[in-house]
N, C-alpha and C positions, 0 to 999 in steps of 0.2 A: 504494500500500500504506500502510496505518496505519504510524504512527510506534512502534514500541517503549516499551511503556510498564515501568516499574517492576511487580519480580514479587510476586505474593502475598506477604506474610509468611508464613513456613513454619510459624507456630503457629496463626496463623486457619487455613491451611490445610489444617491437621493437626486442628482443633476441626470445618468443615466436612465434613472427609471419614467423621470420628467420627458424624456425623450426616447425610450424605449420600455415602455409599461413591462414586457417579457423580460427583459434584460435580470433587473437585481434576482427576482426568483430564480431564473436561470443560473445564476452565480451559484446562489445558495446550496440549491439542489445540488450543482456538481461540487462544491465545496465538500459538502457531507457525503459523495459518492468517494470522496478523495481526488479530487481533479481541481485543481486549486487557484483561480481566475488571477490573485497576486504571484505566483507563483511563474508564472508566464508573461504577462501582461509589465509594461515599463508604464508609467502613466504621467503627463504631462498634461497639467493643471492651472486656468487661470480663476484666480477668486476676485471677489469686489466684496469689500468689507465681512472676510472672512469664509463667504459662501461663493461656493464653487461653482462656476458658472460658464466653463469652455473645459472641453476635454478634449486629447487627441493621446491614442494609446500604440506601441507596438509590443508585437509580440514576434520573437525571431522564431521561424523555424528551419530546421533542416530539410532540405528539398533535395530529389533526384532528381538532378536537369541530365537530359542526353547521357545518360549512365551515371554520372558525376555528384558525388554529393556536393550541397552546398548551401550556406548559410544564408537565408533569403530575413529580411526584415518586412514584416505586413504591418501596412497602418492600418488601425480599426479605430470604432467607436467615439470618431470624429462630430463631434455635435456643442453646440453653443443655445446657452437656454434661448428660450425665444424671446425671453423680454431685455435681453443683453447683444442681439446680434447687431450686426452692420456697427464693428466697434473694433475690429481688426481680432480678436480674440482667436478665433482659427487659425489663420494667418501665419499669426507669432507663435501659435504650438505648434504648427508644420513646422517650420522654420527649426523651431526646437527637434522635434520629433526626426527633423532628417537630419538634423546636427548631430543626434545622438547614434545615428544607422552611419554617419561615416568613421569608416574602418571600422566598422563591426559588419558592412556586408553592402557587396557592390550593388545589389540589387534590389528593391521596395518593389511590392506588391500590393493594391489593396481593392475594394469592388464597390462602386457606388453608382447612382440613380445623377450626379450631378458632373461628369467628366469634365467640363469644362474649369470647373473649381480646380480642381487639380492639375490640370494642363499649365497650368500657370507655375507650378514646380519642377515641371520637368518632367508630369508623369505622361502618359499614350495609352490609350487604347489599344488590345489584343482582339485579334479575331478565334475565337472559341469554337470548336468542334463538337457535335455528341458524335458518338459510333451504336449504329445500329447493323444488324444483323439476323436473316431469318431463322426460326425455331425449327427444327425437318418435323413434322407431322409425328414419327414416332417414339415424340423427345416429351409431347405433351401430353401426358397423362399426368394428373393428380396426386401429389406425394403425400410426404407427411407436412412438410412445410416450416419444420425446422421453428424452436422455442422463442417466443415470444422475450426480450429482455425484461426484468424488473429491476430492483432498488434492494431487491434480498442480498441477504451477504453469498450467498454460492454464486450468483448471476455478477453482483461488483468484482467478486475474487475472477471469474471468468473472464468478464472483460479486461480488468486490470490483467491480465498474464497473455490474454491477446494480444491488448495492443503495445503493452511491451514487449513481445515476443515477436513482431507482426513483419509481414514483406513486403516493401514498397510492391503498391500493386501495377504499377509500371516502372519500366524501365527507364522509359525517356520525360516521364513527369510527375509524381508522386511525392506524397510526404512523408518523412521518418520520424512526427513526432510520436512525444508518448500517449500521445490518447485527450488532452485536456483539452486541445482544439476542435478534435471529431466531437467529445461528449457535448461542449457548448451549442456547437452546430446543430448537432442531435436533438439536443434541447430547446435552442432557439428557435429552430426551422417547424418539429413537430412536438413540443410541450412536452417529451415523454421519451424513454427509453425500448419502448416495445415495438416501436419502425424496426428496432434493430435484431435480429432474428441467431437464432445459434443452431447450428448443425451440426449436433456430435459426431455423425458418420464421416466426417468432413475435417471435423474441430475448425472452424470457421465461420465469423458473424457476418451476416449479408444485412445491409440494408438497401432498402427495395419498396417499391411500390407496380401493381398496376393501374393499370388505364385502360379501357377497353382491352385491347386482346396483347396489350404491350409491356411488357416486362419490364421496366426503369431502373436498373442496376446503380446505385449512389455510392457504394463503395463495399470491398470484401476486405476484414480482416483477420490475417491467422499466419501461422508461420510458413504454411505454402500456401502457394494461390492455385486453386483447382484448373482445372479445363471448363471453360464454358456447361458442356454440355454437364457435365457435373455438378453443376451450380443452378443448371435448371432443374435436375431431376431431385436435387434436393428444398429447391424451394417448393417443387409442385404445382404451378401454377397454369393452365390450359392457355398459355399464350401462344402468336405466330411472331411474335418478333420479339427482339432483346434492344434496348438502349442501353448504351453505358454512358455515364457521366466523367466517365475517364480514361487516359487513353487505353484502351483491352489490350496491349500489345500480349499479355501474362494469359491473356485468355482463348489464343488461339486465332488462326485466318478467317477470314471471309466478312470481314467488319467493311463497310460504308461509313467513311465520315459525311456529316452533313453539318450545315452552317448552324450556331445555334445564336438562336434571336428571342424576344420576348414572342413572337408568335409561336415558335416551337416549341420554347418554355411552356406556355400558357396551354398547348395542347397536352403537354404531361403531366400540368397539376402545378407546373411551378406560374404563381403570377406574380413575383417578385421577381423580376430580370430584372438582373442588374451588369455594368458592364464592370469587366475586370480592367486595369489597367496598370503599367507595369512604368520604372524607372529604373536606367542602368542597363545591363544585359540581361537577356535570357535564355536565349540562344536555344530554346527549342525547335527541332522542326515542324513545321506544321504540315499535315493539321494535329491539335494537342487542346485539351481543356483540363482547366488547370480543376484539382477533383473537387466536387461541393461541399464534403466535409470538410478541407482542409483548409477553405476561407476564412476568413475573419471577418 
């Protein structure tokens, strides 16, 4: 189990929830899972008499770029209350926030609804891929569909030794952290831990969703990464198609990349597109999406 780390300060986290109502419980809950939001998280703060009233945070992770590890810095949770903005506040904690990413890592990551705000640092927009791929006819039949996660201590010991144990599920783009970014996202995206599914036959958590007849693959962790067709017969799902939300290179041939946009989004459930956009190198080839657990 993670180490306990130091809690939120209660006025960033009172300025977060002002601006992300999901957010502080999200903390909480993985806090108590042992996934520890200070713990990862740098946080850079401006106050007006005391109360905190602009945030910009990074949290560094280790990334597989093109084989290669490497220490990538994401800005997250960039937000100014609303009754303090147009006051340079953001601004000046970018400013901060990239001061603190140089020589700790050539490259910034982060995903937002506003690209143009950032553009003005130096960041660009990526163009993002999903990979889809058809099911053969006698791949779908009905399984067991593999345990649903809780908050029990066998299901936190389980995860915790996955995702410490776990394998970049690509080669050419994937994440090596230990788990506290997937759980937040997990958290953040769907309230709860039982998106995330366990497959003893496998030893391996899938998370996944369908849509009509389409599989939506969000990420597999475990100490190997199966073969597709593995991965379907253990979820059990009567689908004709597979998405992946990253790149399957681990998962075998016959994938189609396709452009991915808030329309295609919107067709799989996701109506929160947002664009990724990157500063420094990246140097992956494309086509690549960077994975939806491992945002910020």
């Amino acid at each position: 189990m993670s180490v306990p780390a130091a809690a939120v300060d209660p006025g960033v986290a009172a300025l977060l929830g002002r601006v992300w109502p999901a957010l502080p419980p999200a903390i909480e809950r993985a806090g108590a899972l042992g996934f520890h939001w200070t713990a990862v998280s740098t946080p850079f703060v401006r106050r007006e008499a005391g109360r905190a009233v602009a945030h910009v945070g990074v949290i560094e992770q280790p990334l597989i770029v093109a084989g290669e590890r490497r220490r990538v810095g994401f800005i997250h949770g960039v937000c100014t209350d609303p009754a303090h903005r147009r006051r340079g506040h953001a601004h000046a904690l970018m400013e901060a926030a990239l001061a603190h990413c140089r020589g700790r890592s050539a490259t910034q990551v982060l995903t937002t609804q506003i690209p143009d705000f950032y553009a003005a640092f130096g960041f660009r927009p990526v163009r993002e891929h999903a990979f889809s791929r058809p099911v053969p006819a006698g791949r779908r039949a009905p399984g067991r569909g593999g345990q649903a996660l809780s908050d029990g201590p066998d299901d936190v010991r389980r995860l915790h030794r996955l995702l410490e144990s776990r394998r970049p599920v690509s080669e050419r783009l994937a994440t090596c952290e230990d788990g506290t970014v997937f759980v937040f996202a997990l958290l953040l995206t769907w309230g709860e831990l039982s998106r995330a599914r366990y497959h003893a036959e496998l030893d391996v958590i899938t998370v996944h969703a369908v849509h009509g007849r389409t599989l939506v693959l969000y990420d597999v962790v475990g100490a190997a990464i199966p073969p597709l067709d593995a991965l379907v017969a253990a979820i059990g799902e009567d689908v004709d198609r597979v998405v992946t939300l990253f790149v399957p290179d681990r998962l075998g041939d016959g994938f189609t990349a396709e452009p991915w946009d808030a329309a295609r989004a919107a067709a799989l459930g996701d109506h929160d597109f947002v664009d990724v956009m990157v500063r420094g190198p990246l140097d992956v080839p494309e086509p690549f999406m960077l994975p939806a657990l491992a945002r910020t």
